[in-house]
C-alpha positions as CSV (number, residue, x, y, z in Angstrom):
1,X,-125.6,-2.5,27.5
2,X,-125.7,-5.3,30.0
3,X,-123.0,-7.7,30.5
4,X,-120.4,-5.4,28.7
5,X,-117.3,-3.6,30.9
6,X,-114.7,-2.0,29.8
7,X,-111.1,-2.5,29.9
8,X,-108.9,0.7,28.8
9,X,-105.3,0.3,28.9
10,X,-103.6,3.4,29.9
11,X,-100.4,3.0,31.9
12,X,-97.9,3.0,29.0
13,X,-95.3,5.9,29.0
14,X,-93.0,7.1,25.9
15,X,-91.5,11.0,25.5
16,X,-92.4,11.1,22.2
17,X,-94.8,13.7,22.5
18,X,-92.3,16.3,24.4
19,X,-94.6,17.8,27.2
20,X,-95.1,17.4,30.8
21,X,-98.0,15.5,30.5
22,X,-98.1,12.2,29.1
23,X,-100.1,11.5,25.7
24,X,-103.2,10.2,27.3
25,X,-103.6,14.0,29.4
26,X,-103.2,15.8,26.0
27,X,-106.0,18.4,25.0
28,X,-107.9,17.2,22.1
29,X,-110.5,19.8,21.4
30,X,-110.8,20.4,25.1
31,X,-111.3,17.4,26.3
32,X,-108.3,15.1,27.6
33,X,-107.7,12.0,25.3
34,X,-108.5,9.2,27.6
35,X,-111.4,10.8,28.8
36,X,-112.1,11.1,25.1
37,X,-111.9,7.0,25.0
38,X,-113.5,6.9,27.9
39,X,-116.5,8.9,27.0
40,X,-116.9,6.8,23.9
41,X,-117.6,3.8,25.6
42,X,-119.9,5.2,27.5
43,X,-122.0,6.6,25.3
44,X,-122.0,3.2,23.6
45,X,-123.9,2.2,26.8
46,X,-121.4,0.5,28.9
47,X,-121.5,1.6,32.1
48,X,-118.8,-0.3,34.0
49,X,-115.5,0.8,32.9
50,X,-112.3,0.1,34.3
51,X,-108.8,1.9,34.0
52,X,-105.4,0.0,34.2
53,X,-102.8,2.8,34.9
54,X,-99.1,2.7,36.1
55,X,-96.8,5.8,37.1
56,X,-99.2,8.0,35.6
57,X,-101.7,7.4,38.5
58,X,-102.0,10.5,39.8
59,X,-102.5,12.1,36.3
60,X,-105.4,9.5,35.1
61,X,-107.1,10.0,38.3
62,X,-107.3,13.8,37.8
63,X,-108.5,13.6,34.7
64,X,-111.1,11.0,35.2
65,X,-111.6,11.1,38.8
66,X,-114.5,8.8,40.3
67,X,-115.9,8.2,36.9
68,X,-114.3,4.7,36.7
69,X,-112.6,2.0,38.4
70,X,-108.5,2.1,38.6
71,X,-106.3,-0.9,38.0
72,X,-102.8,-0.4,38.7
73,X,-99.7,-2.1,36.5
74,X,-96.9,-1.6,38.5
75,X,-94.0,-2.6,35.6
76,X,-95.4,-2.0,32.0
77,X,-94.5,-5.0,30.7
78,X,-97.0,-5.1,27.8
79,X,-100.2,-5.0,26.5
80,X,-100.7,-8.6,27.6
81,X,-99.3,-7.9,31.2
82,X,-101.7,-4.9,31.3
83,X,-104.6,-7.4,31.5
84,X,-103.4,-9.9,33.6
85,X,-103.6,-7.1,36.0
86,X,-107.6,-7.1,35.5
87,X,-107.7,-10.7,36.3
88,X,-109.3,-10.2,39.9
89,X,-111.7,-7.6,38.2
90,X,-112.8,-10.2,35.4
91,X,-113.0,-12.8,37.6
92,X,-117.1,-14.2,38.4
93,X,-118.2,-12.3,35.7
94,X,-119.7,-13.5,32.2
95,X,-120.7,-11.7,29.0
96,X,-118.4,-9.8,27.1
97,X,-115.2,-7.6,27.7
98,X,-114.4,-4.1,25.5
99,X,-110.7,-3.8,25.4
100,X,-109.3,-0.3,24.5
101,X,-106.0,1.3,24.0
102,X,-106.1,4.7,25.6
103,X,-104.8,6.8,22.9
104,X,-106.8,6.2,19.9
105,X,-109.7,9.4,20.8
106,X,-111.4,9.3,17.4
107,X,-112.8,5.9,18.3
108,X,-116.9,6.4,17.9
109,X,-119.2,5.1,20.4
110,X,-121.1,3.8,17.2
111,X,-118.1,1.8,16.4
112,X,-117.9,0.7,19.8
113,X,-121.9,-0.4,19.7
114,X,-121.4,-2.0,16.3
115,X,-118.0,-4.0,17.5
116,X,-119.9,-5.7,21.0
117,X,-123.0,-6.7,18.5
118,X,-121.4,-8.1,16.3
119,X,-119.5,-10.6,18.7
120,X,-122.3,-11.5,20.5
121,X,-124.4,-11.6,17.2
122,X,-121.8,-14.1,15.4
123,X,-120.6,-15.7,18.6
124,X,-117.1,-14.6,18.4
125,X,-114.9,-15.9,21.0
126,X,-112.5,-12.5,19.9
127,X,-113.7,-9.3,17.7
128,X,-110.8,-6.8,16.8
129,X,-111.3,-3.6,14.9
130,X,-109.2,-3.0,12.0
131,X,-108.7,-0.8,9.8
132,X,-106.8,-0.3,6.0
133,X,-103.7,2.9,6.5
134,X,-101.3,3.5,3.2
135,X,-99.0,4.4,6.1
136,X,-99.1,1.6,8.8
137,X,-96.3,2.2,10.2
138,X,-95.8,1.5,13.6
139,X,-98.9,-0.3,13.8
140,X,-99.9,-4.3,14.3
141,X,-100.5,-5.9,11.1
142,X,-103.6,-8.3,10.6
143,X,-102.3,-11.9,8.8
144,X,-105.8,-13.3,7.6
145,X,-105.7,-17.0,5.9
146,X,-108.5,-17.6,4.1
147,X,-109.8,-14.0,4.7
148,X,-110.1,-14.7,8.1
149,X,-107.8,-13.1,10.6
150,X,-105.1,-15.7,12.0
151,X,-102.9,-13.7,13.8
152,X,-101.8,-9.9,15.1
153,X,-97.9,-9.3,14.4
154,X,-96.4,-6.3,16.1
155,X,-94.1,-4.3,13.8
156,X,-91.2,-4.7,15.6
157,X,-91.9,-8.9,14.8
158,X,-93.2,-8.4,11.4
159,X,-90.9,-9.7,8.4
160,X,-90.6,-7.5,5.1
161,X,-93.7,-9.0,3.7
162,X,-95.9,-8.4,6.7
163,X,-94.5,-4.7,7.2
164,X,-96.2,-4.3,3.1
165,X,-99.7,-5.8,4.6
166,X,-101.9,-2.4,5.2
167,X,-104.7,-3.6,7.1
168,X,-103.8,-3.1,11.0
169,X,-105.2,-3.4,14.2
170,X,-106.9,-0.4,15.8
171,X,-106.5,-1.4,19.6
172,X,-109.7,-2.2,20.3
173,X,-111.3,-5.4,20.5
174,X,-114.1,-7.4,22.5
175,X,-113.8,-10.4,23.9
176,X,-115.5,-13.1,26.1
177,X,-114.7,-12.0,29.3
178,X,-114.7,-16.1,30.5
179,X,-112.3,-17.0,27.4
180,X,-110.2,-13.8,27.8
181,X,-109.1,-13.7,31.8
182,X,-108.5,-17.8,31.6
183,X,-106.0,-17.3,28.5
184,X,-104.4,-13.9,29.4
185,X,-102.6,-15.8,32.3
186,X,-101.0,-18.3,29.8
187,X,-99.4,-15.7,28.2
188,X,-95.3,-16.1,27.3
189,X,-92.8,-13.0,27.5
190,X,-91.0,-12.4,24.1
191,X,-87.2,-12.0,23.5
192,X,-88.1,-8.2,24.9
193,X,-89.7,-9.5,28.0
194,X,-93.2,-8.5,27.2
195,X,-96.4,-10.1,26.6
196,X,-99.0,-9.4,24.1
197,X,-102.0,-8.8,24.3
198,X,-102.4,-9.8,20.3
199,X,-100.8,-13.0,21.1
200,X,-104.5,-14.5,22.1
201,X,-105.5,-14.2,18.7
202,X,-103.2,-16.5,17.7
203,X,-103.4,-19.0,20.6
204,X,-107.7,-18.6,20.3
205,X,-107.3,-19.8,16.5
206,X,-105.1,-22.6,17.6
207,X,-107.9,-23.8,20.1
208,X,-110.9,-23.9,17.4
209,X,-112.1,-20.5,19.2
210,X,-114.3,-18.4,16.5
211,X,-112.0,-14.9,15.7
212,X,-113.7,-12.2,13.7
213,X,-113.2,-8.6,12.3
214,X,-114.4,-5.2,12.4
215,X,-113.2,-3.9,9.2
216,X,-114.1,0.2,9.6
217,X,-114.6,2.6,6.4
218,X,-113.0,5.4,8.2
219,X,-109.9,4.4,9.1
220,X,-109.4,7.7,10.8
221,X,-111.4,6.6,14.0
222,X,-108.1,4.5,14.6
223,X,-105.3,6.7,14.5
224,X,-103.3,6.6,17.6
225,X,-101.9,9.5,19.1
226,X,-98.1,9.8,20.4
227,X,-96.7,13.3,19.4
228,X,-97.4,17.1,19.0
229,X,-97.8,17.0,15.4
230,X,-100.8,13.4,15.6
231,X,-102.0,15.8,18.1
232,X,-102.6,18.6,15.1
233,X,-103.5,16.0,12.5
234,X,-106.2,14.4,14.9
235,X,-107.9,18.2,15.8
236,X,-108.2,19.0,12.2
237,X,-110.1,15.4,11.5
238,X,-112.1,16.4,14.4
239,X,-113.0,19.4,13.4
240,X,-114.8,18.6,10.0
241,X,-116.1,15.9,11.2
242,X,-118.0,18.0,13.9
243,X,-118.5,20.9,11.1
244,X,-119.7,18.3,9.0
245,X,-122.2,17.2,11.4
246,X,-123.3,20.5,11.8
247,X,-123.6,21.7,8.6
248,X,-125.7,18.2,7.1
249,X,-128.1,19.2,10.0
250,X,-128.7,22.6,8.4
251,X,-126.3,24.8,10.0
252,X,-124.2,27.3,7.5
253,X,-120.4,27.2,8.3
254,X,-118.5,29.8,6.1
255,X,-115.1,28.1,6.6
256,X,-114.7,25.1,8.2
257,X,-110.9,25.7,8.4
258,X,-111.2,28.2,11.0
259,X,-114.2,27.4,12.8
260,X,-113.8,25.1,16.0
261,X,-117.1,23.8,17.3
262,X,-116.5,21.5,20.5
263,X,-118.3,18.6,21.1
264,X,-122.3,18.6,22.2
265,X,-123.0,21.5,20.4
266,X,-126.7,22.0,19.5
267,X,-127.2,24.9,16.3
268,X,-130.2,25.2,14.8
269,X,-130.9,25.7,11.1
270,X,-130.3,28.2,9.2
271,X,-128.0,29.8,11.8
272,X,-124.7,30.8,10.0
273,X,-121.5,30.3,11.3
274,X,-118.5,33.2,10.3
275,X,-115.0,32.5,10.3
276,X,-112.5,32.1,13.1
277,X,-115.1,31.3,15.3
278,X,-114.7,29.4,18.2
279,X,-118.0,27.4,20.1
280,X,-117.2,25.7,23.4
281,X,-118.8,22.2,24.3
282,X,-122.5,22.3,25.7
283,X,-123.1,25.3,23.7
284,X,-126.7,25.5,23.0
285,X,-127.6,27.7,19.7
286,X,-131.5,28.4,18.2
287,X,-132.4,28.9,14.8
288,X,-132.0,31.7,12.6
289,X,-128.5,33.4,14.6
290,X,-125.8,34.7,13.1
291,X,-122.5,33.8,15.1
292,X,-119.1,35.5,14.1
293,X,-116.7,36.6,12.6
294,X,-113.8,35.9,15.7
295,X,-116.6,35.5,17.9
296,X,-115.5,33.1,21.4
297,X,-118.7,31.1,22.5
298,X,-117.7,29.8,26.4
299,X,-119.7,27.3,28.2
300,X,-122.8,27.7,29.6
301,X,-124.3,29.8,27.1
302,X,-127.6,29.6,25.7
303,X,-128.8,31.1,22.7
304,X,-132.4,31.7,21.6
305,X,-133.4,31.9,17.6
306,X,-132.6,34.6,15.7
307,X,-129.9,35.9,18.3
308,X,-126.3,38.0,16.8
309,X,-123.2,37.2,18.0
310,X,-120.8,39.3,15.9
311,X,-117.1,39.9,15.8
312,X,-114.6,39.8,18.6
313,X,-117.6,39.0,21.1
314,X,-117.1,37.2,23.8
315,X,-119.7,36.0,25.7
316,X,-119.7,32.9,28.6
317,X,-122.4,31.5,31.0
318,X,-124.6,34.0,28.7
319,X,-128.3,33.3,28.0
320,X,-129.8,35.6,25.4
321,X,-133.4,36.2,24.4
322,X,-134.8,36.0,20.9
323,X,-134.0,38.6,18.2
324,X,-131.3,40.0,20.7
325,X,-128.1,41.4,19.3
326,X,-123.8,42.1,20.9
327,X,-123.1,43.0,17.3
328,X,-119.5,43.4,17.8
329,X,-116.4,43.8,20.9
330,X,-118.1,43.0,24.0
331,X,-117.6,41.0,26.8
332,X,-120.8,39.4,28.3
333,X,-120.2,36.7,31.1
334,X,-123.0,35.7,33.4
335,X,-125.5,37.3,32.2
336,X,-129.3,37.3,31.1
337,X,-130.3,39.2,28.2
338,X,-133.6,39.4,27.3
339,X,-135.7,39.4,23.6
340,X,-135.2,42.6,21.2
341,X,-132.1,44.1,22.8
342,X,-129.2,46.0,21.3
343,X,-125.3,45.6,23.3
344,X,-123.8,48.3,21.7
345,X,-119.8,48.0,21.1
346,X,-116.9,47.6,23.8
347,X,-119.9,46.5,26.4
348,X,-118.7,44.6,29.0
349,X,-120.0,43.1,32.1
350,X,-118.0,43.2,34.7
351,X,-118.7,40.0,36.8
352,X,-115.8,39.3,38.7
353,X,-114.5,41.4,41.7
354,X,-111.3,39.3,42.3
355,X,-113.3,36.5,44.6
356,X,-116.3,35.8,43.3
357,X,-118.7,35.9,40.2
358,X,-121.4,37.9,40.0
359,X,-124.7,38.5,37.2
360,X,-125.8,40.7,35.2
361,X,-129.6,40.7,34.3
362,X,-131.2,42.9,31.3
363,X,-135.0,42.6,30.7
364,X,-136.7,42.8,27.2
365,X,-136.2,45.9,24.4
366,X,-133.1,46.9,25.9
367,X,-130.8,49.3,24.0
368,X,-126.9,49.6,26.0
369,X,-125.2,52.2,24.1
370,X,-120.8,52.1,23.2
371,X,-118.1,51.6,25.9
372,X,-120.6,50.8,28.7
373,X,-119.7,49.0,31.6
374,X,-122.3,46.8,33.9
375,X,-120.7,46.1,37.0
376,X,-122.5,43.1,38.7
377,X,-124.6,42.3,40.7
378,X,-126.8,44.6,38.2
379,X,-130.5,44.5,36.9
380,X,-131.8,46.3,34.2
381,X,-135.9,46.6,33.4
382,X,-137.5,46.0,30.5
383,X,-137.4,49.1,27.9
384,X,-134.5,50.7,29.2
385,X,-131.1,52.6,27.6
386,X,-128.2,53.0,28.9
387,X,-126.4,56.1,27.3
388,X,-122.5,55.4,26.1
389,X,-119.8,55.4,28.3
390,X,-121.6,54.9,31.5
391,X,-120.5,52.8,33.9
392,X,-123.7,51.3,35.8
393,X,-123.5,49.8,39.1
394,X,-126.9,50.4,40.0
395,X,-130.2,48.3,39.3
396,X,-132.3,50.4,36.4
397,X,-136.2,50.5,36.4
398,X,-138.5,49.7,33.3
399,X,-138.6,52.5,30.8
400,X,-136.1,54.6,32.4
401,X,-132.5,56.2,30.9
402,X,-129.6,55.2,33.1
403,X,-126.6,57.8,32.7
404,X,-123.6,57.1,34.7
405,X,-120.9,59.8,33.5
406,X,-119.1,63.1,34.0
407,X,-120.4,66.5,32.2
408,X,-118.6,67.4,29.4
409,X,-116.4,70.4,30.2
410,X,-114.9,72.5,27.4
411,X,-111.9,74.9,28.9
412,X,-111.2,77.0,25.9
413,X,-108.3,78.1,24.3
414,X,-106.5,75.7,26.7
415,X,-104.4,74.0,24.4
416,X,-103.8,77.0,22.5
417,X,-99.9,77.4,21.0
418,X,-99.0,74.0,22.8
């Protein structure tokens, strides 16, 4: 998207949500919530993003790391003071300006795409998404006159009347980046000592300037995040909305309560899903499997069609070959499987000596009987079994039978009046 940047505001603080890390650094799904912004407007296809943090530095820059550029507000004195502290950034450049509050991680980069368009479409000097909540507490209410939006009044401001209005500002608008960085300077401090960032809207109307509306259908791509329990409520919206997805693309989900599929996710169809199943993100699934139940998909695993996952598997960095099967509590972690093969129960590879990582390769028409472990570096042949309860730490030829235990001894009578 060219002549678009970013602006997200993250340097706010509150201890509203009770933990060491501030909102913005919470887990959502796996992924940290401002990166969860972030990533949004990037996949709406705007490359240059900039990030306006304060005391949580340090933190931001962890998270995101070289990914964007940093901004730093010293005082949080507002959501207006927050991009006066961009001006040298915006300054020389032309087009238009994405402004984003760093805690609302539902946002869609669809939304995103649809809110720039629009203000370049219809020439709008200001765009701001809104949305309609029964429950608008503690957000901005939009005052339209004419149906047309005249102002933004913070809660704190609003009178009786305007606390009843249920159409609020999501924290997230676009603006002309000229129009934007010469107004955000004239900004006044309030009887708190803060400046808004809203305030423009009102001041842009004043000066003839064009202000429009994104009015979105799913208001739940606007709910802000500032405790434990939004943190709950926004993983469970997440979640059927990613379930969703998967299941109107052919995928069978058996219970969509307990099934948590991260993002970028590919399933093909017809593969069914179990309960309490969890898929990590960059998961990559073929047709035709069978996945679960309290089966724990890791990264890095790629699954061909018609492959079975079953219960209490865990499997991570795994690629598996078509028609193959770890029917049920195994532990397969960097490891090739080949097509046709049979992981019988309680396998595990062993990959990890302590320092370092190590694979595990099995070839085509394997069967590994019960209780087995593979301890890596390992490579098993085509055609061969492994007979229960050995513990291989040997490569195994094509065709042959690796055995890797004790002979049974029976000392009779030994137990005998015990």
């Amino acid at each position: 998207m060219q002549n678009v940047i970013g602006l997200v505001m993250a340097a706010g603080t509150d201890d509203r949500m009770k933990s060491k890390k501030s909102k913005l650094a919470q887990e959502l799904y796996g992924k940290a919530v401002i990166k969860r912004v972030v990533d949004s407007i990037k996949k709406a296809g705007i490359e240059k993003i900039a990030v306006i943090v304060g005391e949580n530095k340090e933190e931001i820059e962890g998270i995101l790391k070289d990914e964007v550029t940093y901004l730093e507000q010293k005082k949080c004195l507002g959501t207006g003071h927050a991009i006066m502290q961009a001006s040298s950034y915006l300054e020389g450049k032309k087009g238009k300006v994405v402004i984003a509050n760093g805690n609302i991680p539902l946002i869609k980069p669809e939304t995103i795409k649809k809110l720039v368009d629009k203000s370049i479409k219809e020439e709008e000097i200001a765009t701001v998404v809104t949305g309609i909540l029964t429950e608008p507490t503690g957000y901005g209410r939009i005052i339209r006159l004419d149906n047309k939006i005249s102002e933004i009044i913070e809660e704190k401001d609003a009178t009786e009347a305007q606390k009843r209005v249920l159409e609020v500002n999501a924290g997230l608008y676009c603006f002309d980046i000229e129009a934007i960085n010469k107004t955000i300077g004239t900004l006044k401090q309030n009887s708190m000592g803060l400046y808004y960032l809203t305030d423009v809207i009102k001041m842009f109307n004043a000066g003839g300037k064009k202000v429009g509306g994104l009015l979105l259908e799913d208001n739940t791509e606007i709910l802000s995040l500032n405790t434990k329990l939004q943190l709950e409520m926004l993983s469970k919206i997440l979640r059927i909305r990613i379930n969703t997805m998967h299941m109107n693309n052919g995928v069978t989900i058996e219970d969509m309560n307990t099934t948590y599929i991260y993002d970028d996710v590919e399933i093909g169809i017809d593969t069914v899903i179990h309960p309490n199943t969890t898929i990590k993100s960059g998961v990559i699934i073929g047709e035709e499997c069978n996945i679960g139940p309290n089966a724990y998909i890791r990264e890095g695993c790629k699954l061909a069609n018609k492959v079975k996952v079953g219960s209490f598997v865990e499997i991570k960095k795994a690629i598996i070959g078509e028609g193959s099967k770890v029917p049920h509590l195994s532990y397969i972690g960097d490891c090739e499987i080949g097509t046709k093969c049979n992981i019988g129960c309680g396998t595990i590879t062993c990959n990890y000596d302590g320092k370092n990582k190590y694979k595990t390769k099995i070839g085509n028409n394997c069967f590994i009987g019960s209780n087995v472990n593979l301890v890596a570096p390992v490579t098993l042949g085509d055609h061969v079994l492994i007979a229960a309860g050995s513990t291989i730490t040997q490569d195994v030829p094509s065709e042959a039978l690796g055995i890797a235990r004790q002979r049974q001894t029976n000392k009779e009578e030994w137990n005998k009046g015990k």
